[in-house]
C-alpha positions as semicolon CSV with decimal commas, in nm:
position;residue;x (nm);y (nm);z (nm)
1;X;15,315;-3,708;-4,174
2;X;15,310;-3,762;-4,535
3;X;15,631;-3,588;-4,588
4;X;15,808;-3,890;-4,509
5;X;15,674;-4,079;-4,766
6;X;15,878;-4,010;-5,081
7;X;16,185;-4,012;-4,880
8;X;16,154;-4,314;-4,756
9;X;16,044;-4,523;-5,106
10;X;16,441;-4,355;-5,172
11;X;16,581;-4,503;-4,863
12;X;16,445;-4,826;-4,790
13;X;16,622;-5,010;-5,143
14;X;16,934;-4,893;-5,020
15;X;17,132;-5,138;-4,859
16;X;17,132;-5,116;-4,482
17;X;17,460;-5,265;-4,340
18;X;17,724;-5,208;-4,559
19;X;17,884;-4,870;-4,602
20;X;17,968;-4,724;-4,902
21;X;18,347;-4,687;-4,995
22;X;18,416;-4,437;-5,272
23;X;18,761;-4,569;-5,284
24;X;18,682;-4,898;-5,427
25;X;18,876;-5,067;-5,643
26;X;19,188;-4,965;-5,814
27;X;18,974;-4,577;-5,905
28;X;19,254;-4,361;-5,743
29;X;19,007;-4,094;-5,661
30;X;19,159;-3,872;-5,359
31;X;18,908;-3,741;-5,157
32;X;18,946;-3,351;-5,016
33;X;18,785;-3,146;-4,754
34;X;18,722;-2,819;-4,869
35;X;18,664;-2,566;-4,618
36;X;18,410;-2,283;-4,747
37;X;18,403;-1,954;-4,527
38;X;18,099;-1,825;-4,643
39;X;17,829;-2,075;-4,564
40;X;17,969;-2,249;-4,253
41;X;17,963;-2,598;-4,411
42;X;18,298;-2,805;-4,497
43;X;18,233;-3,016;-4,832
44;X;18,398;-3,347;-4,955
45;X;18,477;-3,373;-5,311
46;X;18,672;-3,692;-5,476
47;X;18,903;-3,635;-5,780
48;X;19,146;-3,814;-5,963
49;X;19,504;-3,748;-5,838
50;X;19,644;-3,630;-6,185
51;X;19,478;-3,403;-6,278
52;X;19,630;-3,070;-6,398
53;X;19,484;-2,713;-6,490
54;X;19,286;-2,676;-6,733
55;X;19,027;-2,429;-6,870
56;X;18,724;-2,663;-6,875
57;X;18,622;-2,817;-6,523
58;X;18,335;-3,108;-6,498
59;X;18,152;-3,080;-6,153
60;X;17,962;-3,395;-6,072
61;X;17,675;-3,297;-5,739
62;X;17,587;-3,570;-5,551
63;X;17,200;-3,680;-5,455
64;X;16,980;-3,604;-5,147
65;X;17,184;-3,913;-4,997
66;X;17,062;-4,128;-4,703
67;X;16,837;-3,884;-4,547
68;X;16,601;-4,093;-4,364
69;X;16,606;-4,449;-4,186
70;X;16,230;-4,498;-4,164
71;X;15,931;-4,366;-4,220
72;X;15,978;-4,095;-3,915
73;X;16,280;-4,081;-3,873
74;X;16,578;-3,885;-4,038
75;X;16,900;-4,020;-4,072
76;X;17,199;-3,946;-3,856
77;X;17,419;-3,913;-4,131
78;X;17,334;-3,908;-4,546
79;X;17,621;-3,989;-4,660
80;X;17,472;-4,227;-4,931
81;X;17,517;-4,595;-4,967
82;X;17,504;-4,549;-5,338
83;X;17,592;-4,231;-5,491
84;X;17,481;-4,231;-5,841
85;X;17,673;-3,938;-5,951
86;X;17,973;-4,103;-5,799
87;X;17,953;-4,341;-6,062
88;X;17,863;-4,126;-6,319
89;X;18,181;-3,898;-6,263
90;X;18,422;-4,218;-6,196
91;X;18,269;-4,361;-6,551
92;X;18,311;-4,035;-6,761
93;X;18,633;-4,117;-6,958
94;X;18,644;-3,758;-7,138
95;X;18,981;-3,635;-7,146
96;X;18,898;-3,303;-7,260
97;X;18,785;-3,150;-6,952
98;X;18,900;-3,281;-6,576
99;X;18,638;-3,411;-6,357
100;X;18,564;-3,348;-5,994
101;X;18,249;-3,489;-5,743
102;X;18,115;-3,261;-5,501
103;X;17,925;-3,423;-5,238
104;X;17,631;-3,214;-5,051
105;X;17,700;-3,095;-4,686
106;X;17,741;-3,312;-4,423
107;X;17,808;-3,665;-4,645
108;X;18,177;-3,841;-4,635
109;X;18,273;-3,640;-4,357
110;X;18,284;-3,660;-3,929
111;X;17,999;-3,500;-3,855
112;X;18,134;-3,439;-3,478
113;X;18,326;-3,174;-3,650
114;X;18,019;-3,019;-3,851
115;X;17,843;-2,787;-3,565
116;X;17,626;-2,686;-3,886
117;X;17,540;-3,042;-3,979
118;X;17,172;-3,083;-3,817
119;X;16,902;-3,364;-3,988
120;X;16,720;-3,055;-4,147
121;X;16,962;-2,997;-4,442
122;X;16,925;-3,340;-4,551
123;X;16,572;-3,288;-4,526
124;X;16,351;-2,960;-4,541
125;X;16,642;-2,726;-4,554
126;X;16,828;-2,906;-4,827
127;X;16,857;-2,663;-5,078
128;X;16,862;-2,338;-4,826
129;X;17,016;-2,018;-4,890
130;X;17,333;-2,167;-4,646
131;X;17,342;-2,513;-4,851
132;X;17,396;-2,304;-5,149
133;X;17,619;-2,041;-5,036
134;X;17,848;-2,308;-4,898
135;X;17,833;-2,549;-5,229
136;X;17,894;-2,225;-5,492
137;X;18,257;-2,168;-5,244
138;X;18,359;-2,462;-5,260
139;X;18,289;-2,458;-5,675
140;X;18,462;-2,145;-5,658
141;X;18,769;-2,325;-5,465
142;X;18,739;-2,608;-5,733
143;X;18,748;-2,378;-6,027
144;X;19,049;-2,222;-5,860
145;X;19,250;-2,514;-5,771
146;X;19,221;-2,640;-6,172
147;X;19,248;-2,267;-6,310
148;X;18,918;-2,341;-6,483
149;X;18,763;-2,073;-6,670
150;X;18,448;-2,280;-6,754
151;X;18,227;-2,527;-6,572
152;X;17,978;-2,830;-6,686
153;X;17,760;-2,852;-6,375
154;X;17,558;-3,203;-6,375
155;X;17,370;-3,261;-6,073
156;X;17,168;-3,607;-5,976
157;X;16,808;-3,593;-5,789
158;X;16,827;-3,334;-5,540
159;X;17,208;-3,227;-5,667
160;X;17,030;-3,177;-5,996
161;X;16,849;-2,860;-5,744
162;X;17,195;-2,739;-5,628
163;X;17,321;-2,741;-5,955
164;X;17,087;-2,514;-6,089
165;X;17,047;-2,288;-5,790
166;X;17,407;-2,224;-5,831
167;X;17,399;-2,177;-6,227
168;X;17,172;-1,908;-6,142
169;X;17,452;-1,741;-5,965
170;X;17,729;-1,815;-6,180
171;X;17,855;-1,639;-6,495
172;X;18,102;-1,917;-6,573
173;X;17,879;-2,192;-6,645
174;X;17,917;-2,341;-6,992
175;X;17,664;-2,621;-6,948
176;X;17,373;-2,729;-6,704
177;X;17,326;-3,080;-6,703
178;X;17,045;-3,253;-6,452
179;X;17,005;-3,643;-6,380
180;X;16,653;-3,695;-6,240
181;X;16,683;-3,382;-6,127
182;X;16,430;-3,195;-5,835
183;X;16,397;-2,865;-6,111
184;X;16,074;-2,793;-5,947
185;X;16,036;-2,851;-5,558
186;X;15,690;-2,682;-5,537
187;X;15,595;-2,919;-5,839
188;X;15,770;-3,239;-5,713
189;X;15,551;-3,211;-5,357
190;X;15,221;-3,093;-5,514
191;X;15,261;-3,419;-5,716
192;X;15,315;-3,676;-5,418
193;X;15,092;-3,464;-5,182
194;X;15,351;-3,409;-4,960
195;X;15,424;-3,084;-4,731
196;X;15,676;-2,825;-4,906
197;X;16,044;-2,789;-4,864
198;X;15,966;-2,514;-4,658
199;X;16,336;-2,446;-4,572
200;X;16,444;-2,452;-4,927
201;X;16,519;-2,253;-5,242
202;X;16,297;-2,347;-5,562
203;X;16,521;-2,392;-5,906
204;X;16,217;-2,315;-6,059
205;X;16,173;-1,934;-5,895
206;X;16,481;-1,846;-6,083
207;X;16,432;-1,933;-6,417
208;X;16,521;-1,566;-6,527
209;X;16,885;-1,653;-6,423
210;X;16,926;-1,908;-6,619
211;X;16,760;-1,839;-7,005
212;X;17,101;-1,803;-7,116
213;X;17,310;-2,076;-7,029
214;X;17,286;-2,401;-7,228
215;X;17,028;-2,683;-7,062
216;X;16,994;-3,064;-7,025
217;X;16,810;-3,215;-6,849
218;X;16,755;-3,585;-6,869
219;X;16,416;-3,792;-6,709
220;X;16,376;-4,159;-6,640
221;X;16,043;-4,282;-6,809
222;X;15,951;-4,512;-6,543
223;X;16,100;-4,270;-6,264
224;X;15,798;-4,244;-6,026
225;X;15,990;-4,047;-5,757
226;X;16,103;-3,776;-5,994
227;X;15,841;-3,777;-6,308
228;X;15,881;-3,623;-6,639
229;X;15,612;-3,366;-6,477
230;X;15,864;-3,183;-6,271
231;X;16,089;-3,104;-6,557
232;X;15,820;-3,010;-6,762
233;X;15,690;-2,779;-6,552
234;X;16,035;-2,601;-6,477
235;X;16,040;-2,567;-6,859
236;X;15,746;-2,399;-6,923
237;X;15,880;-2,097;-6,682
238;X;16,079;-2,018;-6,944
239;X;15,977;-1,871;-7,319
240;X;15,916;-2,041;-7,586
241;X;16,221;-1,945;-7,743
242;X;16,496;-2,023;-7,469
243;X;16,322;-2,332;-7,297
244;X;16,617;-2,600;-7,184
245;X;16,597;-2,951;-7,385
246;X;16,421;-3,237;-7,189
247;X;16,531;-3,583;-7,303
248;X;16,294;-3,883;-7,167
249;X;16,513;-4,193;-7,198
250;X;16,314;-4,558;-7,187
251;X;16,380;-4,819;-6,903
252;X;16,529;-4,601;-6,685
253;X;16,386;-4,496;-6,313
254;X;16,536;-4,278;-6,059
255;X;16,817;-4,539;-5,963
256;X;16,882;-4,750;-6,314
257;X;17,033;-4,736;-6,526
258;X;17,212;-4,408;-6,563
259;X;17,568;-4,498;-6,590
260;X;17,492;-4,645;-6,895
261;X;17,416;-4,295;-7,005
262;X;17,714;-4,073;-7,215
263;X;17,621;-3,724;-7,136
């Protein structure tokens, strides 16, 4: 099948052996199940341990992840071995807001205890109804836990979906900010000729829900899994007068170099 295709040119640079430890270092970060009610999936996030209340919360959404080992094969667990918008939230040194990651179902955690966690929501089901439901509670347990009364929401690849399918929801979202992100999933597999995300939610379908809340979205030039073409055709949903900004930055593909990025 050519679904496989793209999702594979993702996995196969990934290093194979060597798991990925988001406690590295000297970072602090504490990681924290959250258990969400509503959409039957418990999510991982990773924060720093001092943080305090505060009215502005920074939610970092991790990537599609390691979703398949080969060319046929889904993963049994895509968790990934290097999560971009890990970095990107361990690396943003703002101290006006605090700053959480929110990993996608079914990465960082034992999937033994995950009845829900089957290979299609890494794959076509990735950005279903239940992957949303479950992401927006656990947002809604971060924004309690911090007392936050606003949210920056910056999503990577196929977080950079998740983000803004739950933007479209929310009426607390200050910001929308997308890394390479999937803004278009009808556009993104017209464009590689691969079979749709038939299990999945399209940002793009919901552009009504979204004309009012403030827009980023930033596109590797040489990013040949996620081209400036799937931003720019999630833009032109929208009017002329409320379209979100687009910003093309040079040297940069779907993996490098965006922690040298400020957003």
């Amino acid at each position: 099948m050519r679904l496989i295709f793209l999702f594979i040119c993702i996995a196969v640079v990934l290093p194979s052996c060597v798991s990925y430890k988001p406690d590295r270092g000297n970072t602090g970060w504490v990681k924290t199940i959250i258990e969400t009610e509503k959409g039957g999936f418990d999510l991982v996030s990773f924060a720093p341990p001092q943080l305090i209340r505060s009215e502005t919360l920074t939610i970092y959404i991790e990537g599609d992840g390691f979703a398949w080992r080969n060319r046929r094969t889904p993963s049994h667990n895509p968790t990934p071995r290097h999560p971009i918008a890990l970095d990107l939230a361990m690396s943003d040194k703002r101290d006006d807001t605090n700053i959480v990651y929110l990993a996608r179902p079914c990465q960082y955690i034992d999937l033994e205890t995950q009845s829900m966690c089957s290979a299609k929501y890494w794959t076509s089901h990735r950005f279903s109804e239940e992957v949303i439901v479950s992401s927006n509670a656990a947002i809604d347990h971060l924004v309690t836990k911090y007392g936050a009364k606003h949210i920056y929401l910056i999503g990577y690849s196929g977080g950079g979906a998740v983000a803004t399918l739950i933007a479209a929801r929310r009426d607390d979202v200050a910001q929308l900010i997308t890394i390479a992100g999937n803004l278009d999933t009808d556009a993104w597999t017209q464009h590689h000729e691969i079979s749709p995300l038939y299990g999945s939610l399209n940002p793009a379908n919901h552009w009504h829900d979204l004309v009012d809340i403030s827009q980023t979205h930033y596109i590797g030039e040489a990013d040949k899994i996620m081209p400036a073409a799937i931003a720019q055709s999630y833009s032109s949903k929208f009017p002329a007068q409320k379209k979100p900004q687009l910003v093309v930055l040079k040297d940069t593909n779907h993996k490098c170099c965006w922690s040298e990025v400020r957003l």
